[in-house]
C-alpha positions in Angstrom: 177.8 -66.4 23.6 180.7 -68.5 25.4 179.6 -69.5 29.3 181.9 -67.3 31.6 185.0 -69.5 32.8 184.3 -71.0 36.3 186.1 -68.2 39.0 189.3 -70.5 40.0 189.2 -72.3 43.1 191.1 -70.2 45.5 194.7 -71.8 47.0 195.1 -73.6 50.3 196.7 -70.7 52.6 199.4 -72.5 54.4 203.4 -72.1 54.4 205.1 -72.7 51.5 208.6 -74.5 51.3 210.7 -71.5 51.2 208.9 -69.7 53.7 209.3 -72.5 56.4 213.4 -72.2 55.8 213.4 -68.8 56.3 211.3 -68.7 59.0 213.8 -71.5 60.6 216.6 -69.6 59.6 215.7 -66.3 61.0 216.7 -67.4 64.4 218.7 -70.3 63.8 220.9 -69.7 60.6 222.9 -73.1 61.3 219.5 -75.4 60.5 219.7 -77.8 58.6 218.1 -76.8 55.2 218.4 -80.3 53.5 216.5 -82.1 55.9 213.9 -79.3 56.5 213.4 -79.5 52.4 213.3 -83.5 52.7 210.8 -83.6 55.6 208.3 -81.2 53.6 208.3 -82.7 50.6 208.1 -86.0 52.1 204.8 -85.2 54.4 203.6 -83.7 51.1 204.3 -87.3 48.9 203.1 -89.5 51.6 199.5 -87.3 52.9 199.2 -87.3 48.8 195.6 -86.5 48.2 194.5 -87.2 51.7 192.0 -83.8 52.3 190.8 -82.2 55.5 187.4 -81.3 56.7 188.0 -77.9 55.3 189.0 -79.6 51.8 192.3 -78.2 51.8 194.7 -81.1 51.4 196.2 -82.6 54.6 199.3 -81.8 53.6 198.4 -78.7 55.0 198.1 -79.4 58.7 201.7 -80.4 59.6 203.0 -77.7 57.8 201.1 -75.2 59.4 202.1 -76.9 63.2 205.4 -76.6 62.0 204.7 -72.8 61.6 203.1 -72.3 64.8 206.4 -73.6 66.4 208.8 -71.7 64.3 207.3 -69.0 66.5 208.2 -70.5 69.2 212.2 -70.5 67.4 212.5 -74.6 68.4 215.6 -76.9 66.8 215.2 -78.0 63.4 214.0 -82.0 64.8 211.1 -80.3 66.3 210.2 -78.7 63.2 211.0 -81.5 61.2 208.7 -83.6 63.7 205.8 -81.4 62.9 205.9 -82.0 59.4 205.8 -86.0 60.0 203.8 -86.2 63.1 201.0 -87.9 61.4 202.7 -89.9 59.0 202.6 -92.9 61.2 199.0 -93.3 61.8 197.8 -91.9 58.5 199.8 -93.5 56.0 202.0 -96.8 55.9 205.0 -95.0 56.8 206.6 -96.5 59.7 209.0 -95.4 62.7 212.1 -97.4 61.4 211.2 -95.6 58.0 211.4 -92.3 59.3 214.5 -93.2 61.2 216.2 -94.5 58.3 215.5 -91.3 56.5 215.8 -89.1 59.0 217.2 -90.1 62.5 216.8 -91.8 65.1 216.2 -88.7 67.6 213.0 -87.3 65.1 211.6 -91.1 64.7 211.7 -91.2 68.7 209.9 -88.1 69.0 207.7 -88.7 65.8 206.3 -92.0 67.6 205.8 -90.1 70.6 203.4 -87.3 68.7 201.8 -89.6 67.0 197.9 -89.5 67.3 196.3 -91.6 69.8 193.0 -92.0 68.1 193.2 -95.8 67.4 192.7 -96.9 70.8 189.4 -98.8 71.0 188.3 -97.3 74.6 184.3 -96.9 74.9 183.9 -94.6 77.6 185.1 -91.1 77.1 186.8 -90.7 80.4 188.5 -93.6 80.0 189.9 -92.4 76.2 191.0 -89.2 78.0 193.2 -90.5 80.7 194.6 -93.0 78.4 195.6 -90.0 76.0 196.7 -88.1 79.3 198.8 -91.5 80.7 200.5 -91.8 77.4 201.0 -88.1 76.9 203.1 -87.9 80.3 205.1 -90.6 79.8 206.2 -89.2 76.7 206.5 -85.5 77.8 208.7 -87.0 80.9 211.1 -88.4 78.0 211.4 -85.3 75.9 209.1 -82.2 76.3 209.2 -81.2 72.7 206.6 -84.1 72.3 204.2 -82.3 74.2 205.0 -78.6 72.2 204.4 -80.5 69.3 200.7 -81.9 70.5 199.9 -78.6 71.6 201.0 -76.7 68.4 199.1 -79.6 66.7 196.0 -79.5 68.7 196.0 -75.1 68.3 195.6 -75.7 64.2 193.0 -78.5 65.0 191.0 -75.8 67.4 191.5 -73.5 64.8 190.0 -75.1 62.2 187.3 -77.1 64.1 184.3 -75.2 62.8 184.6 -76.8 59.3 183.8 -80.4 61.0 179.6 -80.8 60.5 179.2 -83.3 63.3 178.5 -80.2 66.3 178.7 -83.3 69.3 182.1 -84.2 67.7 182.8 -80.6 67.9 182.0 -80.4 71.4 183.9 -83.5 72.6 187.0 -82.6 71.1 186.6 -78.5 72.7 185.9 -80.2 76.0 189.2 -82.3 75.9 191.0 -79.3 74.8 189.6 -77.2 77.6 190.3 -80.1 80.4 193.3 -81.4 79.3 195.5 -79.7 76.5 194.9 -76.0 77.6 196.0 -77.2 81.1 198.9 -79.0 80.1 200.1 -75.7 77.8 199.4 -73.3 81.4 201.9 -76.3 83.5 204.8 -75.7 81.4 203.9 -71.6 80.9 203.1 -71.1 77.2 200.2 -68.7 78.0 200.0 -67.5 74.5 198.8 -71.3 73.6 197.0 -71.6 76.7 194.7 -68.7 76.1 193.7 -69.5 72.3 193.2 -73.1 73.4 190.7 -72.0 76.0 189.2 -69.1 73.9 188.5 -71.4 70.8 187.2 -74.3 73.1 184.7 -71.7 75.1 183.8 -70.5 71.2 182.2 -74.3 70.8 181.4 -75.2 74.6 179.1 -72.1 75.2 178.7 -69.9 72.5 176.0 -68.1 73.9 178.0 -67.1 76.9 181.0 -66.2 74.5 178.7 -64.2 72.6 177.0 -62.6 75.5 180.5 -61.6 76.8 182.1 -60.0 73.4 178.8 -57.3 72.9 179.7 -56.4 76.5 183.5 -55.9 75.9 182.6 -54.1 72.7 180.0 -51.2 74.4 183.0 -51.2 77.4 185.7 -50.7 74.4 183.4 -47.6 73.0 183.3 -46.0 76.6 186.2 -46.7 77.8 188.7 -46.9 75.1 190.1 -43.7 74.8 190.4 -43.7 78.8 192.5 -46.9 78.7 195.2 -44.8 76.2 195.2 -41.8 78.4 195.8 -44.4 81.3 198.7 -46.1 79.5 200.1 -42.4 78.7 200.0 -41.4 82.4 201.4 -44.4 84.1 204.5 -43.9 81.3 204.9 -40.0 81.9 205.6 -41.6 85.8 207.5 -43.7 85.3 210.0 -41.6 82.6 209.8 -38.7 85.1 211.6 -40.6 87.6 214.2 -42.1 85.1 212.7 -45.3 83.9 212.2 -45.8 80.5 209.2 -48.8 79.9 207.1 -50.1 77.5 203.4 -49.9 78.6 200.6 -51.2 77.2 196.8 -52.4 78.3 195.3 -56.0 77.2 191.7 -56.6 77.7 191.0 -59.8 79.7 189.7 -62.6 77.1 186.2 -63.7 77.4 187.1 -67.2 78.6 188.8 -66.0 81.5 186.2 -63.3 82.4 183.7 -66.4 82.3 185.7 -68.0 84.6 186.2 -65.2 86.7 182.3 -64.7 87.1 181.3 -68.3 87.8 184.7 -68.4 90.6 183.1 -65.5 92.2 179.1 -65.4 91.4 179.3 -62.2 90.3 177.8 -59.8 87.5 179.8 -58.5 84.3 179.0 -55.2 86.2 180.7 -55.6 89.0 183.8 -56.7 87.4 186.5 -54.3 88.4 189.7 -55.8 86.6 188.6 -56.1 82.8 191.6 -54.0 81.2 194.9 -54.4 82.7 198.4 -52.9 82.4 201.9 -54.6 81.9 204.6 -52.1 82.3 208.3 -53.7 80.8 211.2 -52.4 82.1 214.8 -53.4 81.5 215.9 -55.4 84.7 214.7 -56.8 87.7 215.5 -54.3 90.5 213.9 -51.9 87.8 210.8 -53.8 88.0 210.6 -53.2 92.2 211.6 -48.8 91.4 208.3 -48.9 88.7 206.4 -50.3 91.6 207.6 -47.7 94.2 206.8 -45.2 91.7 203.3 -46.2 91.2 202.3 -47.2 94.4 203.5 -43.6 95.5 201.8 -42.2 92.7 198.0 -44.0 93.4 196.9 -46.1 96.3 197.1 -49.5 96.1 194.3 -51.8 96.5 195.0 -54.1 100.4 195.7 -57.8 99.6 196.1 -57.2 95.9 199.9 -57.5 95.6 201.7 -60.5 94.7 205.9 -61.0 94.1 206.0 -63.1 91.9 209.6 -62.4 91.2 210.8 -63.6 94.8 208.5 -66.6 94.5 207.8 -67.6 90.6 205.0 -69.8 90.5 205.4 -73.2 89.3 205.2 -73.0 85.7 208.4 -70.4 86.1 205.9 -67.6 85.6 207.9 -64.5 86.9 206.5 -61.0 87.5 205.0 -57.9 90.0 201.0 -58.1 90.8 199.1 -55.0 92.2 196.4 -53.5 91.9 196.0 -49.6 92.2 192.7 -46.9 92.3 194.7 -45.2 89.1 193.7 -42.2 87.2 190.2 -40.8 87.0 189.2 -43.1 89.7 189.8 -45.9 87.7 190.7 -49.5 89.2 194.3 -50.7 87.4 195.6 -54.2 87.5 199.5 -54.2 86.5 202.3 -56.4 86.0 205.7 -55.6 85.9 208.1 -57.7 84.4 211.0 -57.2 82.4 211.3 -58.2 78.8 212.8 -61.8 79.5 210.0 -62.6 81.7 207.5 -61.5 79.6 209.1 -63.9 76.5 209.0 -66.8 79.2 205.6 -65.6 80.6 204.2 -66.1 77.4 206.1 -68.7 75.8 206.5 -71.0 78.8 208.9 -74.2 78.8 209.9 -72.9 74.9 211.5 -69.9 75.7 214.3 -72.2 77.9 215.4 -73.7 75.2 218.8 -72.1 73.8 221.2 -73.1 71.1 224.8 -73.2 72.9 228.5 -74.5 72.1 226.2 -76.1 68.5 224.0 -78.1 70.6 220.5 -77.3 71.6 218.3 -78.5 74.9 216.8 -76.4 77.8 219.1 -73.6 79.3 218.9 -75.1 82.8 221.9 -73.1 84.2 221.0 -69.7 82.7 217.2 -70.2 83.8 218.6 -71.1 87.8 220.8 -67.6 87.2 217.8 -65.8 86.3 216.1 -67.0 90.0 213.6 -69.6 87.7 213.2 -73.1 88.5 213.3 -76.6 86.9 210.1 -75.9 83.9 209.4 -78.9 83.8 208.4 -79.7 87.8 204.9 -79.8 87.2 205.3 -82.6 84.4 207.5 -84.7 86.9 205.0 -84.7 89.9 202.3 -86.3 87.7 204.7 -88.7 86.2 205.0 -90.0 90.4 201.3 -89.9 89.9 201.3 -92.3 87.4 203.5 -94.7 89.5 201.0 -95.2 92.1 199.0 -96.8 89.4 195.3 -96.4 89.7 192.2 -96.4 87.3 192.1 -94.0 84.7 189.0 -92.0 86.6 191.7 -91.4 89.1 194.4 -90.7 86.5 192.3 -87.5 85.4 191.1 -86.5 88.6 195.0 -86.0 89.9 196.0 -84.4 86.9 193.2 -81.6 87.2 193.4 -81.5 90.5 197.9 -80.8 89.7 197.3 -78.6 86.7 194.0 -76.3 87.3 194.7 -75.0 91.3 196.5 -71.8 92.3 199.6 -72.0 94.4 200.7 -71.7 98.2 204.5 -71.1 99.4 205.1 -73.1 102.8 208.8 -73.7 103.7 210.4 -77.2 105.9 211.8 -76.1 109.5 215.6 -75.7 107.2 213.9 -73.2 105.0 213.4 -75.0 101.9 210.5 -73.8 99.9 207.8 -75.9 98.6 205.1 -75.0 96.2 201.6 -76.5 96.8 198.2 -76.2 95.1 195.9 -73.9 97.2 193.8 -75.3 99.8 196.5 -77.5 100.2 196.6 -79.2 104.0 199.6 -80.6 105.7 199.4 -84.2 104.8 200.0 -82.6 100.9 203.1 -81.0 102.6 204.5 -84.2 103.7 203.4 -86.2 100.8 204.9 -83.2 98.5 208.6 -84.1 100.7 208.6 -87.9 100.1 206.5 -90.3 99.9 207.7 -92.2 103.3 207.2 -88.7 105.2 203.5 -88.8 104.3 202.8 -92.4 105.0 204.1 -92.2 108.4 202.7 -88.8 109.7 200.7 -88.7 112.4 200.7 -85.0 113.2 202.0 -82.0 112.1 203.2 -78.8 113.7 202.5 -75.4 111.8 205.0 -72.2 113.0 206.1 -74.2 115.8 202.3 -75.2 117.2 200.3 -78.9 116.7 197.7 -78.3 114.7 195.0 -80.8 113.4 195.8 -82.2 110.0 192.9 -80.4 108.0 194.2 -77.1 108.5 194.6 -75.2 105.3 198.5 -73.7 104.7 198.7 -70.7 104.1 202.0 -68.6 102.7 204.7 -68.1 104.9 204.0 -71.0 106.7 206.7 -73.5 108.4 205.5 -76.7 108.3 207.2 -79.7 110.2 205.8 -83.1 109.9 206.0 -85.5 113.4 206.2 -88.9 112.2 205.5 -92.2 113.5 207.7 -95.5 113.7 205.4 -97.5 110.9 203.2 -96.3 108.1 199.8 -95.8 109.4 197.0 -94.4 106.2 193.5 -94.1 107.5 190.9 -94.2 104.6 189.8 -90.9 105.3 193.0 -89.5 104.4 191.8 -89.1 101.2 189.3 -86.2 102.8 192.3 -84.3 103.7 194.4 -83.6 101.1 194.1 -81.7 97.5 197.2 -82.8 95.2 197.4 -85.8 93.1 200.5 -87.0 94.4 199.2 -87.1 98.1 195.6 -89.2 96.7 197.7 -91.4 94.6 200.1 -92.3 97.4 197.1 -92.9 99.9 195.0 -95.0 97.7 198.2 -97.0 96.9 198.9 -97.7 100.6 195.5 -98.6 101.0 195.2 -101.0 98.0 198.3 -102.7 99.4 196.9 -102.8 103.3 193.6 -104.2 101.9 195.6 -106.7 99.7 197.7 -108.0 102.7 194.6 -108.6 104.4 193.1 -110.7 102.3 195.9 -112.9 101.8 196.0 -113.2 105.4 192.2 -114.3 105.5 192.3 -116.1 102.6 195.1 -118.4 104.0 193.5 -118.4 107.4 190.2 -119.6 105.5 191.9 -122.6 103.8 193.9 -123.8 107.1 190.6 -123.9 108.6 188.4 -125.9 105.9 191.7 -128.8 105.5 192.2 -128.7 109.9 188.5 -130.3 109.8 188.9 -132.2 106.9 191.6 -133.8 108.9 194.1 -132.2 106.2 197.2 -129.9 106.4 197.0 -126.9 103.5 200.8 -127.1 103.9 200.9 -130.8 103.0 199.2 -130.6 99.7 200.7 -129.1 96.0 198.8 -126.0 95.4 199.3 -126.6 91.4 196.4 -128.5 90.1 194.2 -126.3 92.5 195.8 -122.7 90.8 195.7 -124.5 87.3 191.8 -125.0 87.6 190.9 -121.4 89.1 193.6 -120.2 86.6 195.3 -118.2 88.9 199.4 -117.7 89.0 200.4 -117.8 92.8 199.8 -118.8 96.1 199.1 -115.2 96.9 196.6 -115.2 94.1 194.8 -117.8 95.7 194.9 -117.0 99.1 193.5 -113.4 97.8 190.7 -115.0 95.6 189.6 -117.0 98.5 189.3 -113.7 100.8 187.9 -111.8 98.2 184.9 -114.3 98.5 186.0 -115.1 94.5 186.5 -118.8 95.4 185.3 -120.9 98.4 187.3 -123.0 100.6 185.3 -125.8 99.8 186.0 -126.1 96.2 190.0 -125.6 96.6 188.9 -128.9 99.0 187.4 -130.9 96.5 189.9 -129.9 93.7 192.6 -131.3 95.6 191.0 -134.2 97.3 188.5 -135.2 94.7 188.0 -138.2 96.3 186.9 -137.2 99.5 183.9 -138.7 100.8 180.9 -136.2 100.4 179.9 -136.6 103.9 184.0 -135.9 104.9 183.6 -133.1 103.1 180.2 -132.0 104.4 181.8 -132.1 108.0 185.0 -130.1 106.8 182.8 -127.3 105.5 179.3 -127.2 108.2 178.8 -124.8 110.4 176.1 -124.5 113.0 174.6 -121.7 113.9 175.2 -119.4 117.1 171.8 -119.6 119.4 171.2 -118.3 122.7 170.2 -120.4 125.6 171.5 -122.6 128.5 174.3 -124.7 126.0 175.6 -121.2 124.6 177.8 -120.5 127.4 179.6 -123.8 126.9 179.4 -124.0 123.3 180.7 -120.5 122.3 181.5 -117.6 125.2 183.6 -118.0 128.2 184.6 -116.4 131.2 183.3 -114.3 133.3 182.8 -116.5 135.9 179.9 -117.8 134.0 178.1 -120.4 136.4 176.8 -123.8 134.7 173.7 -123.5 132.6 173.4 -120.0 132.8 171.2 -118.6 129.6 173.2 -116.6 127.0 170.9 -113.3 125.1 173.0 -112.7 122.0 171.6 -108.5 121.9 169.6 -107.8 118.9 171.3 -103.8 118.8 174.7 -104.8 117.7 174.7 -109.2 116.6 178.0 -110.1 118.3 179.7 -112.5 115.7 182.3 -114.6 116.4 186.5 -112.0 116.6 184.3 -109.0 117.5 185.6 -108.4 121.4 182.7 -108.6 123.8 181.4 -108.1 127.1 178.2 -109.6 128.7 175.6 -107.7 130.7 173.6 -109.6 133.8 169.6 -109.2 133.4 168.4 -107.3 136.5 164.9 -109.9 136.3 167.8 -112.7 136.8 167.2 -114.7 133.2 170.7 -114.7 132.1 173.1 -112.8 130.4 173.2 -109.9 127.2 176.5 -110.7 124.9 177.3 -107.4 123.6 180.5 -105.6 121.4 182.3 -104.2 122.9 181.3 -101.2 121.1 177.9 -101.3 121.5 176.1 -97.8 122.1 173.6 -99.2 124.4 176.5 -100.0 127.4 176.0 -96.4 128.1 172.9 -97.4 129.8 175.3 -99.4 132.4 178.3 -97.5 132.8 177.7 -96.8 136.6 176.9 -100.0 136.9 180.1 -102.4 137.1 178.4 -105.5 139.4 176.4 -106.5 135.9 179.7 -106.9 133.6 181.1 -110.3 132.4 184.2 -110.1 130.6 183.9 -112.3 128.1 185.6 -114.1 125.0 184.7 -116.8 122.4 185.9 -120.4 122.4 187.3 -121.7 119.3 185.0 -123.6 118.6 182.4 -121.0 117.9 185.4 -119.5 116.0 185.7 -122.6 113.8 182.6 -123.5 113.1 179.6 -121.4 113.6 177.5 -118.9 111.5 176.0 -116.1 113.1 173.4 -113.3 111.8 174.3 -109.7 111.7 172.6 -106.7 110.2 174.5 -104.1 107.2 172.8 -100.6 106.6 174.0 -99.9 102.7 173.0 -96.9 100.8 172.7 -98.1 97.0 172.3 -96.8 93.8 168.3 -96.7 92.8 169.0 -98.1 89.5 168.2 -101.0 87.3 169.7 -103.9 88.4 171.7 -102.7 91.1 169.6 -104.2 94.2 170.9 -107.6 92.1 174.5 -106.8 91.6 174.7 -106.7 95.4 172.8 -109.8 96.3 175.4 -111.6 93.9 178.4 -110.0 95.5 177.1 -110.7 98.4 176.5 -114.4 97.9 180.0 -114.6 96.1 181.7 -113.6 99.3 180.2 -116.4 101.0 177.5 -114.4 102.8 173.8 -115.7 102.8 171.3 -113.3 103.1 168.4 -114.0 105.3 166.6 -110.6 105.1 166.1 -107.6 103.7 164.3 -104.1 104.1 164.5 -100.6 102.0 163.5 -97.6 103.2 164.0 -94.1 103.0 163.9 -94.4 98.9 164.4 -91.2 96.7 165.4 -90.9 92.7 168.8 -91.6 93.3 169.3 -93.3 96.5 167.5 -95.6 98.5 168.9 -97.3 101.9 168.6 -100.8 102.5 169.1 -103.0 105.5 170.4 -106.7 105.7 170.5 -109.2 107.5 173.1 -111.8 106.3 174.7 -114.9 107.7 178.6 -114.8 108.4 181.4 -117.0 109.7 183.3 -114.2 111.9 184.3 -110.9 112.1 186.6 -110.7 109.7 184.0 -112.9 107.0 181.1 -109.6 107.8 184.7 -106.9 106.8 185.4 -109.2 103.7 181.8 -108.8 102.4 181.8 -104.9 103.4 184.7 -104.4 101.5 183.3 -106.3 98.5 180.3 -104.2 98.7 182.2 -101.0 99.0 184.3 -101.9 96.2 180.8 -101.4 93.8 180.6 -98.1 92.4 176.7 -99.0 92.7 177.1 -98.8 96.4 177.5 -95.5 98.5 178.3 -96.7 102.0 178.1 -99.7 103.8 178.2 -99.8 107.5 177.3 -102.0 110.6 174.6 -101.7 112.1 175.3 -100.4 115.9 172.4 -99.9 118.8 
């Protein structure tokens, strides 16, 4: 007996040639079909036997993006784009190839799509933000790069469970839940934005997922039939006072149920809000009679209503929130919208774009008629992030911090409104206005009263910036503000302020090491001297010598190499700062100090040599106590103003002394790390004469040090150097 035939292997499922066109052609009948036909059979040729994870051929993937954003009813180079967005990267194909064949406009937007999976980045952050830098810069070019990722990145999610590799599968859900599900909710396409999230949480936390769905099921068999007869009601309503609508209840998806109970730390149980209503209606002022209807038909719920229409959010999103104690006692959620909010509601930044006098782009004017804004806002503001420059752990943070937060309405003193995140504070107000407004704020006045600059805005609010002559950005800014755009700008300016003062030590550094050296820095060529450090400027320079990176003494002996060593040894010695009789005329003066009086440099605060200071008499008449000016312990003499000497330093302890001061540094309590800052420390020019830890737990431990330093500004060069470790937590002067 013949063996049975071998069942046929069954065919890829994915859109065949035909059925593309007429999807295409169902809303656009002018596409062009020649070049739709070309691009599919090309991507077909040139994938060739190239197979997926799945085994289907690869083919298959751009032709079913393509699909996905037929749905979305975009121009025939968007389509077209889909079908050859890997070609680049997966085959020899290249961009002039594809613009030979097909245009300049689809090569453009093909290279912009293309995969950015070649980059040879090791840490995973670091891949991320370089994905999300490129992706912005593309999307701030042409937005239907960024529809095409996403539609590209949907068939990806929805086919991830055929990869084997389950950390693989978890990386890639994790980037799709922190960055591509976020970018689809900026520009509105919920519908995206949803499965993105949905099949990400599916590989992320499965057990949560599942935990969820059983619970949704047994609420579905108690509560289904009551969510029909709900639906029923509100209708009957609404057609009773002459308002025809189409209403319907959707079931809150898992993922954002999820979210909802780790927001709020709550049970599934006490959930309130799982099924909502979305009642259409056919125009806007329709939309405001529906809610008049219901709220007079049920009472509303206090603080649960939201116009969306007066105030769209800032992906355009457009639509009436409240929430009402409905039929049989039940708790409703509704939104009313019309039916052209609803498309843009769902399909975001796609649904603007409109075919008009035979040319196609975004509908700006009909979207400003509707009372929408510019889609793509959102995109812009982190394009400005980018500007600021930044690492790439930065890069990430700002763009979460733009994409994930709710919104707040605030308006200027002429009534222009401006959207910002929640939680926003008023120094993301003025940063939000210009950049120029934020950097020179120094208060802010909120409805007409100063308030203090942490102060959370609120909606409604007037906010009006007072400003000061020159840009001023304290450090801690950074504490009081929540947007990207506002970090960015304040980590810029404090980049550059650090930057300028390092120059200016650097170059104060030099002047000093050639003045002893019987040398002027301006008299000698600086070019042999940047050659060997390899450095490009005399800002460079001056910079690397600040930073501690190179010592004055080698830019010495690099251009005077034949400088006696004992010249040289003079040029660059320094004697230390001692107390005692010769102190007051070697290094403090005034104060009507008398002749050999004996100078106490104080132990609680280790004057060096720019600090300001102040000297205290002994009451048991040996001398005098140098102190900061700052010192805690001058409390002790406040009421007593016969014992203070002001005081100052000559220049000679200025130019050439070394004094010992104390840091307090909580470090890293890691491998290694106590050795990292020894070195930076000795690369600065600082030499350490002691050290202590204490307080030492897993992660932390607290260390004190007693280094050796030229001046004031010597002991902030080396504190800067040590803050500037990510090893290092804080680094502070020790005070009293």
């Amino acid at each position: 007996m013949a063996p049975a035939a071998a069942a046929p292997k069954p065919r890829p499922k994915f859109l065949r040639q035909y059925e593309l066109i007429e999807r295409v052609h169902a809303y656009d009948p002018t596409a062009d079909e020649a070049l739709l036909n070309r691009a599919y059979v090309y991507a077909m040729r040139m994938h060739g036997s190239q197979t997926r994870a799945s085994g289907d051929p690869y083919y298959a993937h751009p032709i079913e993006v393509a699909g996905i954003l037929t749905e979305y009813r975009l121009d025939t180079a968007t389509i077209v784009t889909a079908l050859l967005h890997d070609v680049i990267e997966d085959t020899p194909v290249t961009k002039e190839e594809i613009a030979k064949l097909f245009g300049d406009e689809i090569a453009e937007l093909v290279e912009g799509v293309t995969k950015l999976s070649k980059l040879e980045l090791q840490a995973e952050h670091t891949r991320q933000a370089e994905n999300l830098r490129k992706f912005i810069l593309a999307i701030s070019k042409d937005v239907r790069v960024l529809l095409v990722k996403l539609a590209d990145r949907l068939h990806n999610m929805r086919t991830l469970h055929y990869i084997k590799n389950q950390a693989k599968r978890e990386r890639i859900a994790r980037e799709t839940r922190d960055i591509y599900a976020p970018l689809a909710r900026n520009i509105g396409c919920h519908r995206i934005c949803v499965e993105l999230e949905e099949l990400s949480f599916q590989h992320t936390n499965p057990v949560a997922r599942d935990a969820i769905i059983r619970r949704l099921d047994a609420l579905r068999e108690e509560q289904g039939g009551a969510v029909a007869l709900v639906s029923q009601e509100i209708s009957a309503r609404l057609e009773s006072s002459n308002l025809p609508a189409r209403v319907f209840g959707r079931e809150k998806s898992p993922y954002s149920i999820w979210r909802k109970l780790q927001r709020k730390s709550i049970g599934f149980s006490q959930m309130s809000d799982i099924y909502a209503f979305r009642v259409i209606v056919d125009s806007e002022e329709d939309c405001y009679r529906a809610l008049g209807v219901v709220h007079r038909a049920w009472s509303s719920v206090p603080d649960r209503f939201k116009d969306y229409i007066s105030t769209p959010k800032r992906n355009n999103y457009r639509s009436l929130h409240t929430t009402v104690v409905g039929p049989r006692g039940m708790r409703i959620e509704m939104q009313i919208r019309t039916e052209a909010m609803d498309r843009v509601n769902e399909e975001g930044v796609a649904a603007h774009f409109r075919y008009k006098d035979a040319s196609y782009g975004l509908d700006l004017e009909g979207m400003e008629a509707a009372g929408g804004r510019d889609p793509l806002a959102n995109l812009r503001q982190l394009v400005q992030v980018l500007e600021h420059g930044g690492d790439s752990e930065e890069l990430v943070e700002h763009a979460k911090l733009e994409m994930f937060l709710d919104q707040v309405f605030v308006f200027t003193p002429k009534g222009k409104l401006v959207s910002l995140p929640r939680g926003a504070m008023p120094l993301d107000f003025a940063y939000a206005v210009h950049t120029d407004v934020g950097d020179t704020c120094i208060g802010v006045k909120i409805n007409g009263e100063l308030k203090p600059l942490r102060t959370p805005l609120v909606n409604g609010d007037v906010v009006e910036v007072v400003r000061g002559s020159k840009p001023v950005v304290p450090p801690d800014w950074r504490s009081l503000t929540v947007t990207g755009r506002a970090r960015s700008a304040i980590r810029r300016h404090i980049r550059q302020t650090e930057k300028e003062e390092f120059l200016r030590l650097g170059k104060a550094s030099l002047e000093q090491v050639f003045e002893r050296a019987g040398k002027r820095l301006k008299d000698v060529s600086l070019r042999p001297i940047l050659e060997r450090f390899a450095l490009e400027t005399e800002e460079t320079l001056f910079d690397a010598v600040g930073r501690g990176r190179v010592s004055p003494s080698q830019v010495l002996e690099t251009a005077y190499p034949g400088m006696k060593d004992a010249d040289r040894e003079a040029a660059t010695a320094r004697r230390k700062i001692e107390g005692g009789q010769d102190a007051a005329q070697l290094y403090v003066r005034g104060g009507g100090l008398t002749p050999g009086v004996s100078l106490h440099f104080a132990h609680c605060c280790s004057p060096v040599p720019g600090d300001r200071i102040v000297g205290i008499l002994r009451e048991d008449g040996e001398g005098l106590d140098v102190h900061t000016i700052d010192c805690p312990r001058l409390a002790e003499f406040e009421d007593r103003e016969e014992l203070w000497r002001d005081l100052n330093w000559t220049p000679e302890a200025e130019r050439s002394t070394i004094s010992l001061t104390r840091l307090h540094a909580t470090i890293q309590n890691a491998p290694g790390v106590l050795g990292q800052v020894c070195t930076i420390i000795g690369e600065a020019g600082g030499n350490i004469v002691n050290l202590r830890m204490h307080h030492r737990q897993s992660d932390f431990f607290d260390t004190d040090i007693d280094v050796e330093v030229r001046d004031a500004k010597h002991l902030t060069n080396i504190s800067a150097a040590l803050r500037a470790c990510p090893s290092v937590e804080t680094v502070d002067r020790t005070r009293g």
